[in-house]
C-alpha positions as CSV (number, residue, x, y, z in Angstrom):
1,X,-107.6,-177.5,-48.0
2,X,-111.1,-178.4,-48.9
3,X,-113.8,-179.6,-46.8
4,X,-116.5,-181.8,-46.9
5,X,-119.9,-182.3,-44.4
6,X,-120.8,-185.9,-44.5
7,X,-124.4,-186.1,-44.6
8,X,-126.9,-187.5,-41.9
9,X,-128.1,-191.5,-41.3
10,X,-129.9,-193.2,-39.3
11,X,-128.2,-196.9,-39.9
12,X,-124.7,-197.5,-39.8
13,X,-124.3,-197.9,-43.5
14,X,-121.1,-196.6,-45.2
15,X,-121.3,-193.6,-47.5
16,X,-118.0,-191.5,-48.6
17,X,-116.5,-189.8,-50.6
18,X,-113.3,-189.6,-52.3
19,X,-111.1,-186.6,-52.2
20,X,-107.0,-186.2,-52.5
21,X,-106.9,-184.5,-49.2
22,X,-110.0,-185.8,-47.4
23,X,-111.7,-189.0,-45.9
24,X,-115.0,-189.3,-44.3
25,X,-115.4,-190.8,-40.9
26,X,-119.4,-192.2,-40.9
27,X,-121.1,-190.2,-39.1
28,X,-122.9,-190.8,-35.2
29,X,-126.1,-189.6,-33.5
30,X,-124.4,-188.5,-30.7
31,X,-121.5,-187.7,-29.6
32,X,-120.3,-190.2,-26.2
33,X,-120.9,-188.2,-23.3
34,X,-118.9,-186.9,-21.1
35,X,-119.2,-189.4,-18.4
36,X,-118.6,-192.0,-21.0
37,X,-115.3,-190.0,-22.3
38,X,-114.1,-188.6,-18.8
39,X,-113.2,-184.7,-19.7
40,X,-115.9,-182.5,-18.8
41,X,-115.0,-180.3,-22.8
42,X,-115.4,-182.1,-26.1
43,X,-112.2,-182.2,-28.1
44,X,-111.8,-179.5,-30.3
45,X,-109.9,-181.9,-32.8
46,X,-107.1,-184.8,-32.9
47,X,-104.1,-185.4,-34.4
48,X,-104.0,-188.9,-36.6
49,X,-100.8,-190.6,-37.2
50,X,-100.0,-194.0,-38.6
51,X,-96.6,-196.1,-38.5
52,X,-96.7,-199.1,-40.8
53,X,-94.0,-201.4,-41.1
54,X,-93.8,-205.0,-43.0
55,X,-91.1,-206.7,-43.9
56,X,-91.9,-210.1,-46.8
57,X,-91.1,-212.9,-49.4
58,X,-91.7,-214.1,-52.3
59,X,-91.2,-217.1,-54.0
60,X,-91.7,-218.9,-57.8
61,X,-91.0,-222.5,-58.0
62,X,-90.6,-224.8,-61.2
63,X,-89.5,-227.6,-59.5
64,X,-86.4,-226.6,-61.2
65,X,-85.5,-222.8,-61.6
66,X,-86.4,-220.7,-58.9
67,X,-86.8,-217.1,-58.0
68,X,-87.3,-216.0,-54.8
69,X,-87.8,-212.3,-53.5
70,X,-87.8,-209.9,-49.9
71,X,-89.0,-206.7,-49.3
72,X,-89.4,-204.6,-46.3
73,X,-90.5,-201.0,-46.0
74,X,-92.0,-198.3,-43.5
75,X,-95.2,-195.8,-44.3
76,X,-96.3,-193.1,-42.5
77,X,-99.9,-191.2,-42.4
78,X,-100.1,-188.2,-40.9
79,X,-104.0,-186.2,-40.8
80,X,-106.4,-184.5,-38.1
81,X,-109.8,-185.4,-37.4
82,X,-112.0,-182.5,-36.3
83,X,-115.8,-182.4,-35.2
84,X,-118.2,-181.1,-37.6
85,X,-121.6,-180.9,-35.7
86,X,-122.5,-184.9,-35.5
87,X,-120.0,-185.9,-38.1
88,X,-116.6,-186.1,-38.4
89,X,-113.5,-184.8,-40.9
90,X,-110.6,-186.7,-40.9
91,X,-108.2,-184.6,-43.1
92,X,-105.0,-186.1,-44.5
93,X,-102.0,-183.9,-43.9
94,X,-99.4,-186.8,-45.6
95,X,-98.6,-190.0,-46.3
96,X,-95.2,-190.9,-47.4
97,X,-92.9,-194.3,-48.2
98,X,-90.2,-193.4,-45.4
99,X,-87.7,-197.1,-45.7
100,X,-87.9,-199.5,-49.4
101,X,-85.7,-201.6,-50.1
102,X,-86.2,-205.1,-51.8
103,X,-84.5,-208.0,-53.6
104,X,-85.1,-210.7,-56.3
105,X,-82.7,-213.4,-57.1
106,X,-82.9,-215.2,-60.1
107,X,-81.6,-218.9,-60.6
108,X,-82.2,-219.0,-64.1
109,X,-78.1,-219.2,-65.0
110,X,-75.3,-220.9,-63.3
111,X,-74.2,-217.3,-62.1
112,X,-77.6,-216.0,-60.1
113,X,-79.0,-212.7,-61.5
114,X,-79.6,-210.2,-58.8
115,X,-81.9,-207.5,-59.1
116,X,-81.9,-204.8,-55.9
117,X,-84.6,-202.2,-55.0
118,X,-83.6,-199.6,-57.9
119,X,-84.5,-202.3,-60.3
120,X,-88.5,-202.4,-58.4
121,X,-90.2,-199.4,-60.3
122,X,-92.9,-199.9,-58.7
123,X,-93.2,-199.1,-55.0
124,X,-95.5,-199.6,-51.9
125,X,-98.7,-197.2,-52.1
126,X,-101.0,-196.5,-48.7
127,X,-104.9,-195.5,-49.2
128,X,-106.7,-195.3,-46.4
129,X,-110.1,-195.2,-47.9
130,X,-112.3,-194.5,-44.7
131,X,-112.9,-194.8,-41.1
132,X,-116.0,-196.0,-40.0
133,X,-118.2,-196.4,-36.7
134,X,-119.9,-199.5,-36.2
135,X,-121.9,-199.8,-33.2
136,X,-119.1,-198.6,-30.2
137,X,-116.1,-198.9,-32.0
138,X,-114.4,-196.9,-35.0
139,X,-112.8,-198.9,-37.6
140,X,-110.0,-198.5,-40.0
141,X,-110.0,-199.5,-44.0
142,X,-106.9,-199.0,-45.6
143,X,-105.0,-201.2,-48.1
144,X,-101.3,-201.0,-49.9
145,X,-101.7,-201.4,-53.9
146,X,-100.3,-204.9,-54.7
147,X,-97.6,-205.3,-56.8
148,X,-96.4,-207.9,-59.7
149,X,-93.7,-210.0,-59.2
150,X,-91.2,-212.1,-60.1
151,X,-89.8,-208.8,-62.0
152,X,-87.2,-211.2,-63.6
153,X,-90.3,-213.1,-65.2
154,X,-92.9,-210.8,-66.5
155,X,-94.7,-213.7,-68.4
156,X,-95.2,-216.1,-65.1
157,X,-95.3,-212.7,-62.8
158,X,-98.4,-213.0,-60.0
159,X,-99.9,-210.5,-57.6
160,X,-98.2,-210.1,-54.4
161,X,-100.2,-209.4,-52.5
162,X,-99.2,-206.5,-49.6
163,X,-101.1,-205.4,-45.9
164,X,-104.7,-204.4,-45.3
165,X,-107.0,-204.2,-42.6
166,X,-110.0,-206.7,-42.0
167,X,-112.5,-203.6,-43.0
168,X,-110.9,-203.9,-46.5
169,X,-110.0,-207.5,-47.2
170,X,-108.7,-206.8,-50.5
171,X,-112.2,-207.6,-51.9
172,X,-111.2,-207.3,-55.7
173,X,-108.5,-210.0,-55.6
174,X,-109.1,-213.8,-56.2
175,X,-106.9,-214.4,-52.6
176,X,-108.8,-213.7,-49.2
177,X,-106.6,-212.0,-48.0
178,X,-108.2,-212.2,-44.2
179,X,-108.9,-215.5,-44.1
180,X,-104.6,-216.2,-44.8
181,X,-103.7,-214.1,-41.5
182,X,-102.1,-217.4,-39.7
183,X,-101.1,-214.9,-36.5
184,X,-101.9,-212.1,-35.1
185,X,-105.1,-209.8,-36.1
186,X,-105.7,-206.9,-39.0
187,X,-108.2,-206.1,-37.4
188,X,-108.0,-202.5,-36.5
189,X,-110.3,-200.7,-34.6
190,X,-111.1,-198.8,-31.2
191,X,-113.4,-197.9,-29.4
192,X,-114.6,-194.6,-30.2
193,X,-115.4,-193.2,-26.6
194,X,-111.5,-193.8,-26.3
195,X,-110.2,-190.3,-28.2
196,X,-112.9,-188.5,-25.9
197,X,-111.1,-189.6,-23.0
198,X,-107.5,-189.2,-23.7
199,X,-104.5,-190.0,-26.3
200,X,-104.7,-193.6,-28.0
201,X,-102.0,-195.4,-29.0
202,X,-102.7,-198.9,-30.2
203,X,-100.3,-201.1,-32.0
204,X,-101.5,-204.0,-33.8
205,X,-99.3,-206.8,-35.6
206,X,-100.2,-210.3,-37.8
207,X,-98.2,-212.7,-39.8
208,X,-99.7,-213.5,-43.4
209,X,-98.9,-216.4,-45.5
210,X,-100.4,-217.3,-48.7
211,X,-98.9,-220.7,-50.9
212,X,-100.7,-222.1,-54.4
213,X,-100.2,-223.7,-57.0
214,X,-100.8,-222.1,-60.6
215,X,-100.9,-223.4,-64.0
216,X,-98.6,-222.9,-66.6
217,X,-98.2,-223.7,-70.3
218,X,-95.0,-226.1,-69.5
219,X,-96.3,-227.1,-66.0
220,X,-97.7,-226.1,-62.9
221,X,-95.4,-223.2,-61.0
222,X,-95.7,-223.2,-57.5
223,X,-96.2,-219.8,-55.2
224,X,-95.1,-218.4,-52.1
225,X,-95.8,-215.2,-50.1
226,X,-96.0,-213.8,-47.3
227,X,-95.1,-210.9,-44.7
228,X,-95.2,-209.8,-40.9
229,X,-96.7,-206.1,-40.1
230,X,-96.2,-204.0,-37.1
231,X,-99.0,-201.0,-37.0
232,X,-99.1,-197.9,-34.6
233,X,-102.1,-195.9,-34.6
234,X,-101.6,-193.0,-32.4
235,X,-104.8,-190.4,-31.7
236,X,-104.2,-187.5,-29.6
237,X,-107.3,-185.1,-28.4
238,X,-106.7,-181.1,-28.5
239,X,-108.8,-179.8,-26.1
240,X,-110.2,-176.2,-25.9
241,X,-108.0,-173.5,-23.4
242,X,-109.7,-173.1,-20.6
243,X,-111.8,-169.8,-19.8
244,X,-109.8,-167.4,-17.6
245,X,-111.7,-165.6,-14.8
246,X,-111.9,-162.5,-16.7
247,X,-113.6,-164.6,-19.4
């Protein structure tokens, strides 16, 4: 597995690079003490998991014809995160699509055409792209590829749109993606003296809803999306053993 040393800075801007196996948490100045964290030892390293469940619709409307669309899927990250003088690694051990399954209905034809999840070639990708401190807290940037849809439709298809944290925002699409959470927060972070003074586990959920209208040659189509996510971050320090007497 191949490392990395992030490099030294003395403002919190974010630098990283991209590696199949490896993300970058920013670096810090100092590590929180150990009054701050509790334990007397630094952790040696941490084990890094992440449970992602969503569960979404999808909808095309002509005012006529419609076509209408749900999904729901689980992803788990798996990594470690080990201390590298004042920076950190954060290695990625696995990610995997655990549950998919999805659905389109078609309303084209008196009979409705059905299309099921083997009929979705393309499926849900996680990248988390970084972690990064600001100020006291660490935060999370990750985002799952979007996906076009209706599949039954390629001509009228749109993006849907799928879950991302606040620290990514899904800044190369024409949707703000943060600013159409309508419950709940994406906003994923911690505080980083936390995984000096024991195992995290944080679970954060939000409800997102997007609806516009779009033109079309005919007429106007109108769409619908949205989805409900359920995220569990889970941190666990590994301590050194402890010295024995004869030590």
């Amino acid at each position: 597995m191949k490392t990395m040393r992030a490099g030294r800075r003395e403002v919190f801007s974010v630098f990283f690079f991209f590696l199949p196996a490896l993300v970058i948490l920013s670096p810090q100045a100092h590590a929180p003490s150990s009054s701050q964290a509790g334990p007397a030892q630094s952790p040696q390293w941490w084990e890094v998991s992440i449970d992602l469940k969503t569960e979404g619709d999808y909808k095309l409307d002509e005012g006529g014809p419609a076509f209408s669309g749900h999904y729901s899927f689980t992803v788990r990250w798996t990594g470690c995160l080990e201390k590298d003088d004042h920076d950190y690694l954060l290695y990625r051990l696995d990610c995997r699509l655990c549950d998919w399954e999805a659905q389109e209905t078609s309303s084209l034809t008196e009979s409705p055409e059905v299309l099921t999840t083997k009929d979705f070639q393309e499926r849900p990708v996680f990248t988390l792209k970084y972690m990064i401190r600001d100020g006291e807290d660490i935060h999370l940037d990750f985002v799952i590829e979007r996906m076009a849809v209706p599949l039954s439709r390629p001509e009228d298809a749109f993006p849907l749109l799928l879950p991302s944290s606040e620290q990514n925002g899904q800044q190369e699409s024409d949707v703000d993606y943060n600013a159409c959470v309508i419950r709940g927060s994406n906003r994923v972070e911690l505080p980083e003296s936390a995984i000096y003074a024991g195992r995290v586990a944080k679970t954060f959920t939000w409800v997102w809803k997007h609806q516009k209208w779009l033109p079309h040659e005919r007429q106007a189509v109108f769409t619908s999306q949205s989805h409900k996510v359920v995220m569990s971050l889970s941190i666990i320090p590994h301590f050194p053993r402890p010295k024995s007497a004869r030590d």
